[in-house]
C-alpha positions in Angstrom: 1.1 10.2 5.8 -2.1 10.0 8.0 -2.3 6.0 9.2 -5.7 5.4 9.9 -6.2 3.4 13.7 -7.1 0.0 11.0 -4.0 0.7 8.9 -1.8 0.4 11.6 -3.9 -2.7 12.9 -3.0 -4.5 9.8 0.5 -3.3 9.6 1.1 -4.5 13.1 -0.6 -8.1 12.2 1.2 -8.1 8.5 4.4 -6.9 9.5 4.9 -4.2 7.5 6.7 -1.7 9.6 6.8 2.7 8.7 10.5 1.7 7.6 9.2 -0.6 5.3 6.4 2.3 3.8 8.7 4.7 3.3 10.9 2.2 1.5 8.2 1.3 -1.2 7.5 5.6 -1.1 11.0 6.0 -2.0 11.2 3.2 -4.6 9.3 2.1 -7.8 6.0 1.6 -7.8 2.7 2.2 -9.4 -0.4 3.8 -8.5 -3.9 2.8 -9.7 -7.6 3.6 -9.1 -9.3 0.4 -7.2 -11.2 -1.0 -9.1 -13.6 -1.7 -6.0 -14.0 1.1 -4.3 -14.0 5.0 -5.6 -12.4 7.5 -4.0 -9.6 4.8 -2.7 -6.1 4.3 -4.8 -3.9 1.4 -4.3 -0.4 1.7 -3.8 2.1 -1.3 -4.9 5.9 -1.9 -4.4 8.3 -4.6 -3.4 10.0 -4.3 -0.2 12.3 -6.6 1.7 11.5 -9.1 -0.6 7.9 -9.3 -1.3 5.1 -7.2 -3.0 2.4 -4.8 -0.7 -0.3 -2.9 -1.7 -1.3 0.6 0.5 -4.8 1.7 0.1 -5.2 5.2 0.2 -8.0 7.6 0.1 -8.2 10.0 -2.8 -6.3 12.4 -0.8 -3.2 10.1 -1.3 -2.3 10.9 2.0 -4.6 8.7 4.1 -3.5 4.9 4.6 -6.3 2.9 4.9 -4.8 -0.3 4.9 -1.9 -2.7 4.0 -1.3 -6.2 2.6 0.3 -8.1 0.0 -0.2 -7.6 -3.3 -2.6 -9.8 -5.4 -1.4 -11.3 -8.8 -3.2 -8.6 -10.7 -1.6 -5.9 -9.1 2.0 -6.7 -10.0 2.9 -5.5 -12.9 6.1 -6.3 -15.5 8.8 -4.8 -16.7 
């Protein structure tokens, strides 16, 4: 995955460490357009005890950012 130089800004200020990426990668999660910007998909899983959301470019490659998940994006079982 291609961290953008903001992406890894927030990851460092948030916490969220590569180990913890490639834990929500490798677990459940769900994948959704944003509903604010095109072009961008939003990434959200739980890890290590709490809910994140990765923003992606369309590629699905490019991490834009991180941060916890809002409300809306957490979905049921």
């Amino acid at each position: 995955m291609n961290i953008t130089d903001h992406a890894a800004d927030q990851m460092k200020k948030r916490g969220f460490t590569v180990e913890m990426l490639g834990q929500l990668l490798k677990g459940r999660y769900w994948l959704k357009p944003s509903p604010q910007r095109q072009n961008r998909y939003l990434v959200t899983g739980f890890v290590d005890g709490k809910w994140w959301t990765v923003v992606t470019e369309s590629d699905l490659y490019t991490m834009v950012t991180v941060r916890r998940a809002h409300a809306s994006e957490i979905e049921s079982d």
